[in-house]
C-alpha positions as CSV (number, residue, x, y, z in Angstrom):
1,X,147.7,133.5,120.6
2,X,144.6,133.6,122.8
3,X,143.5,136.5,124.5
4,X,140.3,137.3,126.7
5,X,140.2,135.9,130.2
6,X,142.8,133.7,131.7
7,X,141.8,130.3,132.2
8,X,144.1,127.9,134.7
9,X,143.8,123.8,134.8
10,X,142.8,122.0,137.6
11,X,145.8,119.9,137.8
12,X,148.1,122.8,137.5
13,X,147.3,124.5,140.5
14,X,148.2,122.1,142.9
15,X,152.0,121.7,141.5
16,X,151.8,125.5,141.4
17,X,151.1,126.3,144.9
18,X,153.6,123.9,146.0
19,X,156.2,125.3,143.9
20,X,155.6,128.5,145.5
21,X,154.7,127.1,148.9
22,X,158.6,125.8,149.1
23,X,160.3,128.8,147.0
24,X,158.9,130.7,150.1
25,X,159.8,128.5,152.4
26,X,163.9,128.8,151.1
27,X,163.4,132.5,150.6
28,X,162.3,132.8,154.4
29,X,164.9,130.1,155.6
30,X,167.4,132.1,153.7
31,X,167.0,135.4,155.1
32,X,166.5,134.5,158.5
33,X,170.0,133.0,158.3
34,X,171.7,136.2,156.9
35,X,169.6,138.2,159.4
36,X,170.4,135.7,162.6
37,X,173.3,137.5,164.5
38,X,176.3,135.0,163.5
39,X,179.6,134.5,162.7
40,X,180.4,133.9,158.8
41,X,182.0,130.8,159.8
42,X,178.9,129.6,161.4
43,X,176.5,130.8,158.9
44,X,178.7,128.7,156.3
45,X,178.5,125.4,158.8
46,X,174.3,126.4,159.5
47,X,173.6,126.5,155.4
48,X,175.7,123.7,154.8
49,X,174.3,121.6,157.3
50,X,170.8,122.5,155.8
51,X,171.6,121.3,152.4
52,X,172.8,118.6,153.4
53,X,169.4,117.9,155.6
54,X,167.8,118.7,152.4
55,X,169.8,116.7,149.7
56,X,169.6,113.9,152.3
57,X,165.3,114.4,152.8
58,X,164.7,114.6,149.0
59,X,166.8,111.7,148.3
60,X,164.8,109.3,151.0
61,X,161.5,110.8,149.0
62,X,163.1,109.9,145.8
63,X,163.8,106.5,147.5
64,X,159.9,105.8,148.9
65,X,158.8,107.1,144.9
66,X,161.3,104.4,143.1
67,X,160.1,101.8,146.0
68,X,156.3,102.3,145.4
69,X,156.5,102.9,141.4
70,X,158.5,99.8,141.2
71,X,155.4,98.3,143.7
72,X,153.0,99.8,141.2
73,X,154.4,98.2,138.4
74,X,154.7,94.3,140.0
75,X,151.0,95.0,140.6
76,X,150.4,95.4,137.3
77,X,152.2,92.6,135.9
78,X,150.4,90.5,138.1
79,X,147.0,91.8,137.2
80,X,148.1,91.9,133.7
81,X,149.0,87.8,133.9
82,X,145.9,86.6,135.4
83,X,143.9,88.6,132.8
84,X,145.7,86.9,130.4
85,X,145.5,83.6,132.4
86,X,141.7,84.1,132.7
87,X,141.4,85.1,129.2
88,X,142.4,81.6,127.8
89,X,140.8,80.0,130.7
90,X,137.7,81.3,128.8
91,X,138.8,80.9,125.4
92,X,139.5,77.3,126.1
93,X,135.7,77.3,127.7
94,X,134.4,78.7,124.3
95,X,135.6,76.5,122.1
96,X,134.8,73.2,124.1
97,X,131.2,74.8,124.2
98,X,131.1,75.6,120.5
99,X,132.0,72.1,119.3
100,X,129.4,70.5,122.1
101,X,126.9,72.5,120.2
102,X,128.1,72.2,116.6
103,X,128.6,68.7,116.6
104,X,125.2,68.0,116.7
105,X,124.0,70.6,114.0
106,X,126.9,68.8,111.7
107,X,125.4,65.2,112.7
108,X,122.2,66.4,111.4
109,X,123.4,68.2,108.3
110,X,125.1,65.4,107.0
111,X,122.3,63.1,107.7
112,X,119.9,65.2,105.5
């Protein structure tokens, strides 16, 4: 266990305050619907309607993240096959370049 002064990450604090940021955001959209002067019967239809809005705008997020990680990855694959294209492109240079210039080292080793 560490103790002394409290140290955050970087990266943590940005999920953090957005975890918060919507927490408050429910908490505030929550109370001013059990404040707002309605019927029960129209506070049920209001909240339902909003998680429905909500279960609908989190699955189109969900959506637009599946569509651009599966966008991520093709790019990827495709930078990931012409390295490998390129890499045997080069190979294939090197050793074509290796017997130009060991051929004649041979010639002249066996002539000696």
């Amino acid at each position: 266990m560490r103790s002394g002064r409290y140290e955050s990450s970087e990266s943590s604090n940005v999920g953090t305050a957005i975890t918060f940021l919507l927490i408050g955001l429910g908490a505030g959209a929550l109370a001013g619907l059990l404040l707002a002067p309605k019927s029960g019967k129209q506070l049920r239809r209001d909240l339902q309607r909003g998680y429905e809005d909500a279960k609908d705008t989190i699955g189109d997020w969900a959506d637009e993240a599946k569509d651009r990680v599966r966008e991520a990855g093709d790019a990827v694959r495709d930078a990931a096959s012409r390295g490998i294209d390129l890499a045997a492109d080069i190979a294939g240079d090197l050793r074509e370049t290796a017997k130009e210039n060991v051929e004649p080292i041979r010639r002249a080793i066996k002539r000696s």
